[in-house]
N, C-alpha and C positions, 0 to 999 in steps of 0.2 A: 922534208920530214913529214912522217903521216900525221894526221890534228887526231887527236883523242877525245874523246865524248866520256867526261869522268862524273858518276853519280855522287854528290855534294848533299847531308841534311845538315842542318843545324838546330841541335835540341838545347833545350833549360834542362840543367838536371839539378838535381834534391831538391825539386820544387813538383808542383800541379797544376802549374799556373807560366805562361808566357810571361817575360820582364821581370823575371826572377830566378833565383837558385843561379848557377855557375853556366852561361853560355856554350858549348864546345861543335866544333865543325866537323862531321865522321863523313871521309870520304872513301866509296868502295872499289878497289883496284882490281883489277884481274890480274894483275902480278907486282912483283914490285919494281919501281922507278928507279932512277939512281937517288941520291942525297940533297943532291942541290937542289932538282927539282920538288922532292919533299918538303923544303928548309922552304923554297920559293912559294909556295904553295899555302905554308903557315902562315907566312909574311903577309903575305895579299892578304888571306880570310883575319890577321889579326884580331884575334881570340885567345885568350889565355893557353887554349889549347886546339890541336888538331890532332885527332884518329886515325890513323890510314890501316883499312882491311884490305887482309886479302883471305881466299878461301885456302885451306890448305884439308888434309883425309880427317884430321881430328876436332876442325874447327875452322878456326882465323888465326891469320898473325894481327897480329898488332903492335904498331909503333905509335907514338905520341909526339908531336913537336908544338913546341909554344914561336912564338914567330922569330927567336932569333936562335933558339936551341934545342935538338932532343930531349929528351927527359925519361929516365928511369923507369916512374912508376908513373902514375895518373887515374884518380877516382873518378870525376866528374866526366870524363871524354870516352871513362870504360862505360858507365853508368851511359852515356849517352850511345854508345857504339851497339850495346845491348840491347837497347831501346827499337834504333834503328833497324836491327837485324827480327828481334821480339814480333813491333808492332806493325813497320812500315814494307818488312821483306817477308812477313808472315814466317819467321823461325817457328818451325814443329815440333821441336821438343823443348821441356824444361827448363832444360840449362845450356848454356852455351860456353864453347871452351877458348879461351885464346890463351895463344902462345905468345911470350913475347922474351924481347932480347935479354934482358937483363933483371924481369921480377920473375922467369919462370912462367909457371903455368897458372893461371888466372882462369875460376870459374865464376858466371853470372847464373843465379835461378832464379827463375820468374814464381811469385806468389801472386797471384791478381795484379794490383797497378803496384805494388812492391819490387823491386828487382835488388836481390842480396849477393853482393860481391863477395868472395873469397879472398880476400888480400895478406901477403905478408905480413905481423906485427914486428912492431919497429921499437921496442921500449927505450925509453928515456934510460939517461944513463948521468952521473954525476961528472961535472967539468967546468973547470974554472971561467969563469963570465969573458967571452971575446972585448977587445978590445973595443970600446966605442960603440959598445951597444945599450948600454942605460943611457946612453946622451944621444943616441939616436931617435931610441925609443921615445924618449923624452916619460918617462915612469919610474917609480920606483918598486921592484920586481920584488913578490917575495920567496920565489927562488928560480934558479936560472940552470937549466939540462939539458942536454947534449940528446942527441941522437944520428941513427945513419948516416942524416943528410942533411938533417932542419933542427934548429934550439928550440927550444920549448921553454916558453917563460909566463911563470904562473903569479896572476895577479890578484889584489884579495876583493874582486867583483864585478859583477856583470857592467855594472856602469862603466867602471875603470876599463872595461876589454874595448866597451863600447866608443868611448871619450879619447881615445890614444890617436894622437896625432903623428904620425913619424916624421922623423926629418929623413926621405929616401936617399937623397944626394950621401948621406953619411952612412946610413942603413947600409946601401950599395958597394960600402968597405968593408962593410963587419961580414968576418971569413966563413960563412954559411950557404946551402944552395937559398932559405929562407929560414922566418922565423915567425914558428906559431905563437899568439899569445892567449890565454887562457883562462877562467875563473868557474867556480861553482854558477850555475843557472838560477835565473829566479824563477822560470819555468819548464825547467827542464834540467837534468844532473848538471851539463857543464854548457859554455860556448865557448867561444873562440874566432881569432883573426890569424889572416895567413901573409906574410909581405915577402914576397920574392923580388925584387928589385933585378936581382943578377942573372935573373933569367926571362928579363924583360917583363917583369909581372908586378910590379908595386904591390897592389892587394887584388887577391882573388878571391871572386865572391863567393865560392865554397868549394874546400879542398880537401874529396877524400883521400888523397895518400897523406894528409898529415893525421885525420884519424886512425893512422896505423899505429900513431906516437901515441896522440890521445887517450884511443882506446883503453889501451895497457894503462898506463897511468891512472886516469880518473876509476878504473875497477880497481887499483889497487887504493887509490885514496877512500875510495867511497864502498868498498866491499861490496861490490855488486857485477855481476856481467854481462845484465843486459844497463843499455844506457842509449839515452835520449837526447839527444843535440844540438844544436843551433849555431849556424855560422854567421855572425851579425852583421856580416858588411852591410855596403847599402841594399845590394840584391836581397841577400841574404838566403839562408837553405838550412833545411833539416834534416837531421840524417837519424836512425837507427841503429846503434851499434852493438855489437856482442863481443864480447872478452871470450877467443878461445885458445889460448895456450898462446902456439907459436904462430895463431893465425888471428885474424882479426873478420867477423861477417860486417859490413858498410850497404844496409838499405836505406832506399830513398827512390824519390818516384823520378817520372819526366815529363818535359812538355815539347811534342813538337813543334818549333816556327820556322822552319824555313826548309824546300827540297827544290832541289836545282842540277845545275848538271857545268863543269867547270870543263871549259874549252882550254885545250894546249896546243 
C-alpha cells in the first residue's frame, strides 16, 4: 500500500493563548479515507476532537471524530479548522463554507483575530430529570432540560458550575450524548461545564455545539442577544455569542501549537 504524507495542526480554540481554550487536531485530506482509518487516526491524536478537511467547489467537507466516536456537530475543531485554513493556508476570502454530514451547512467569517460561526440553535426543551443524574452529578439542580442531544442543567452559581464534582462511572449511564451545566456569570452573562463521558470525553475544556443550547436559553432568561461566556474548566475559554432565531453566531479566537504531517 502507498504511505500517505497527511498535513496535521493542532490549534487551542476560544482562547489567544497556547495551554488553554479547548485543544482540537484539523487534519487536511485530498479526499476522503474510509472510517476506520478516520476513527484510527482520532484515537492516536486523543483529543477531544479531530477535523478531517477535504476541499470540495463550495468550500470543505467536514467531519469531526472524538477518539472513540463520530459526532454530529463540533464548535471548537470548526473554530480550529477555520483557523487553520484563515491563518496557516492563507484562505482569501472572508468566510469559509463547510459542508458536513448531518449539521448541514456551516459558515466561519473572519473579523480580525474573531472568527464567528454560524451554527444551528438547539433550544432547551422541558423533560423529566434522567435517571441517576442528580446522584451523578452529585448537586442539587434548579432546573433540569432536555435538548437535541445534551441535558442542560441550570444551577444557582458560578461557584456551584465551578465546584461540581461528577461521579463519571455513573454520569456514563445517564441516557444523554452529555451534559451541560450552567449559572449566571459573575463576569460575564453566563458559564458553564460540558461532561461527555459516552463519547469518551468526561469534561471538555470548551464546547461550542453546547452553546447552540446555551445560547437560546440564557437570551431568553436574560432578554438580551448578544451575550458573553466563559467555559470554566481547567483550560477554560470564552466565547461570544449572539441569539439569532433558528441559528446561533459562536465567536472566539485561536492559538496555534503544533503543524506536522501524519505518516500512514
Amino acid at each position: 500500500m502507498t504511505e500517505m504524507k497527511i498535513p496535521i495542526y493542532q490549534v487551542d480554540a476560544f482562547t489567544s493563548e497556547v495551554f488553554s481554550g479547548n485543544p482540537a487536531a484539523v487534519v487536511l485530506l485530498d479526499h476522503w479515507i474510509d472510517d476506520s482509518t478516520l476513527q484510527a487516526v482520532a484515537a492516536e491524536n486523543n483529543l477531544s476532537e479531530t477535523a478531517f478537511l477535504v476541499r470540495n467547489p463550495e468550500g470543505f467537507g467536514l467531519r469531526w471524530f472524538t477518539p472513540i466516536t463520530e459526532v454530529a456537530l463540533c464548535g471548537h475543531a470548526t473554530l480550529g479548522s477555520a483557523f487553520v485554513l484563515f491563518v496557516c493556508r492563507k484562505w482569501p476570502e472572508k468566510s469559509i463554507r463547510f459542508r458536513t454530514r448531518k449539521s448541514g451547512e456551516l459558515v466561519v467569517t473572519r473579523h480580525d483575530d474573531l472568527l464567528e460561526m454560524d451554527f444551528p440553535a438547539r433550544p432547551a426543551h422541558a423533560q423529566s430529570p434522567p435517571a441517576g443524574l442528580k446522584e451523578a452529578l452529585r448537586v442539587s439542580p434548579q432546573e433540569i432540560l432536555g435538548s437535541a442531544e445534551d441535558l442542560l442543567v441550570v444551577l444557582d452559581s458560578e461557584e456551584t458550575v465551578r465546584e461540581v464534582k461528577p461521579d463519571f462511572i455513573a454520569l456514563d449511564r445517564v441516557a444523554c450524548r452529555g451534559t451541560i451545566i450552567t449559572a449566571r456569570g459573575d463576569r460575564s452573562d453566563f458559564v458553564s461545564r460540558f461532561f461527555a463521558p459516552r463519547v469518551g470525553i468526561p469534561e471538555d475544556p470548551v464546547t461550542g455545539s453546547a452553546h447552540c443550547v446555551l445560547t437560546p436559553y440564557w437570551a431568553g432568561v436574560l432578554r438580551k442577544t448578544e451575550l458573553h461566556a466563559f467555559q470554566v474548566s481547567k483550560r477554560g475559554g470564552e466565547l461570544f455569542c449572539r441569539h439569532a432565531g433558528e441559528r446561533v453566531r459562536i465567536s472566539g479566537r485561536a492559538a496555534l501549537y503544533l503543524e506536522g504531517t501524519i505518516t500512514i
